[in-house]
C-alpha positions, 0 to 999 in steps of 0.5 A: 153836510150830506153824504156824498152817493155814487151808482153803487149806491143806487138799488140794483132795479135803477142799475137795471134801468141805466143797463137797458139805455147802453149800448152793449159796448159800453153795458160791459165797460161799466159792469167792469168798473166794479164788481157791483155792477158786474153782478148787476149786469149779469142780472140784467143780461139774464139769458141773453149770453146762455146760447152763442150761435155763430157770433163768436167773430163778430162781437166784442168777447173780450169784453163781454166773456170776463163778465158773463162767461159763467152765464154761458151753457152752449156756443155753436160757431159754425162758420169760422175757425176759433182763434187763440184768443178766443179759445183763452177766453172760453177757457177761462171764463165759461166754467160752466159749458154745457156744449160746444160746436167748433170747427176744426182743421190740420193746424189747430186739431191739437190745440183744439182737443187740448182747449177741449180737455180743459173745459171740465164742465162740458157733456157734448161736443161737436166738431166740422172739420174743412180739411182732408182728415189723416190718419193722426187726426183721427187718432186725436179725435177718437181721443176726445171727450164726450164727442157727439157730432162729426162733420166731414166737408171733404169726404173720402172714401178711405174714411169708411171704416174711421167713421164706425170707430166713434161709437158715442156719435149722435150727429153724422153730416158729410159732404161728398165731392167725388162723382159717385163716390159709393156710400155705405151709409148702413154701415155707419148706422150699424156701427154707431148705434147712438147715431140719430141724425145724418146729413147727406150732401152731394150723394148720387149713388146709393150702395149697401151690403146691409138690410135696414131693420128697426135696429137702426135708431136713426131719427133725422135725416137731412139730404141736399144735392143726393139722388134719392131713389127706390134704392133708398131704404126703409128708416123705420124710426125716422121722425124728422125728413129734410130733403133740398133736392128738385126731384119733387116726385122721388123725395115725395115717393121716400117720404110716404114709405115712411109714413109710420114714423115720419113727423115733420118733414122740410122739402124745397120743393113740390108739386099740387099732387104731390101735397094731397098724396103726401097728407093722405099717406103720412097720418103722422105727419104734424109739420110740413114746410115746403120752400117751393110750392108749384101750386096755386092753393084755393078755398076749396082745397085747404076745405079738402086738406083740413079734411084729409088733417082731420081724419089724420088725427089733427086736432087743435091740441094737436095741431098740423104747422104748415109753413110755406114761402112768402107769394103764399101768404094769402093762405092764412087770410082763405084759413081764417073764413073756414070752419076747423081750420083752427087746427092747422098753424100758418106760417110763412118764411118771410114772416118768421124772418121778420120775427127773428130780426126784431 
């Protein structure tokens, strides 16, 4: 008479084979049905649950969590306010969180440093607050552990001299509201020497009582809605510039003045002189993005761009992306009939869209 077998019997490549013609929902029902296939799953799911990013309310962690919460290292939920249920969850279950990237508000701010203090595995945390902060907030949130990033939706003035408090912050991004309101922006580079990202949104009046010097560690700089001038000053360690405004020439302009140190730089739009002004300005520059293009690019000047790339230091080892909105697609097929265009790397927004939704 022969044995009776089961699927636990069954070696653990076949499982994985059965894992991969599941869908997720019923992938966890069966890795909940015994603690073999528990294990199986998490083999076959690898990384898939290492990175959650803004998914928090969308899928079924209820499920999920108790099976592979130990494989998850980083949550990032940028657009909705974690429930009880959810914070229980993490709590429980993703004993091994590296970082967290939560949003919070007046009614759960205590709760929410509460579930912080409980995951003892954690080294970063970054926290977007969507309320007016009081002063017992910011009391709660200078008490927090390993804080590294702040964003501020609603801010105020009176958070000035708050914001010089948090001496480990890496991540600083404000939202300003009030027409211009003045901004001492150097006085939070001053005061948080850790700081290495800032994002501006809505800032139209530039004011300081400070000089900018190499002190300043600031690397990347996002602005959106901010009247960028001449007033503007100099970062001198700035590798990364992100700047969502339709004055093309002025953010061109602050850009090239960082043309020691500037890197990678994002603009949502620009105008055909500006683009040659900017390659012959920037030498360091090795990443160009530029979601509104007001040109029509020709053979010709991409032959004048490779060469301006070329005596920039641009070589196919170290290549210059260049990525622009999709009605500039025929650029890549114009690269390929010209002679060293292998150092530049064509991308189009639409093309890497289409690659993120596979």
């Amino acid at each position: 008479m022969e044995t009776s077998r089961n699927i636990i019997d069954l070696p653990v490549e076949l499982i994985d084979r059965i894992f991969k013609n599941l869908e997720e929902s019923d992938q966890c029902h069966l890795a909940h049905s015994h603690p073999f296939l528990r294990n199986c799953f998490i083999y076959h799911v690898g990384n898939r649950y290492s990175n959650v990013i803004s998914s928090l309310c969308f899928k079924n962690w209820k499920t999920i969590l108790p099976v592979c919460g130990s494989t998850v290292h980083h949550i990032v939920e940028e657009f909705h306010i974690l429930d009880e249920s959810l914070m229980r969850l993490i709590e429980q279950h993703c004993i091994n969180l590296e970082s967290i990237q939560i949003g919070i508000n007046r009614r759960n701010y205590r709760r929410v440093k509460t579930f912080l203090d409980n995951l003892k595995s954690l080294s970063s945390v970054r926290l977007w607050v969507e309320c007016a902060v009081t002063e017992r907030m910011f009391s709660v949130l200078r008490e927090i552990k390993h804080l590294k990033g702040l964003e501020f939706l609603r801010y105020s003035r009176s958070y000035s001299k708050q914001i010089s408090n948090f001496g480990q912050l890496e991540h600083l991004a404000i939202t300003i509201n009030e027409y211009r309101l003045k901004v001492d922006v150097l006085e939070w580079c001053y005061g948080l020497q850790n700081l290495r990202s800032l994002k501006l949104d809505g800032m139209d009046y530039w004011r300081s009582n400070y000089e900018c010097t190499e002190i300043i560690a600031l690397e990347e700089l996002e602005v959106r809605d901010c009247d960028v001038s001449y007033k503007w000053p100099i970062f001198h360690n700035l590798k990364t510039l992100n700047a969502h405004s339709d004055k093309s020439l002025a953010t061109i302009q602050f850009a090239i003045r960082h043309s020691k140190s500037l890197e990678k730089l994002i603009l949502s739009y620009a105008y055909d002189s500006n683009l040659f002004d900017l390659l012959n300005g920037c030498k360091n520059l090795r990443y160009l993005e530029i979601q509104q293009l007001s040109m029509q690019i020709n053979k010709e000047e991409l032959i004048l761009m490779i060469e301006i790339l070329k005596k920039n230091g641009v070589t196919q080892q170290n290549p210059f992306t260049l990525k622009l909105d999709p009605i500039m697609n025929h650029i890549g097929a114009l690269l390929l009939e010209i002679p060293g265009s292998e150092i530049v790397h064509f991308l189009s927004n639409k093309k890497l869209l289409d690659s993120e939704t596979k």
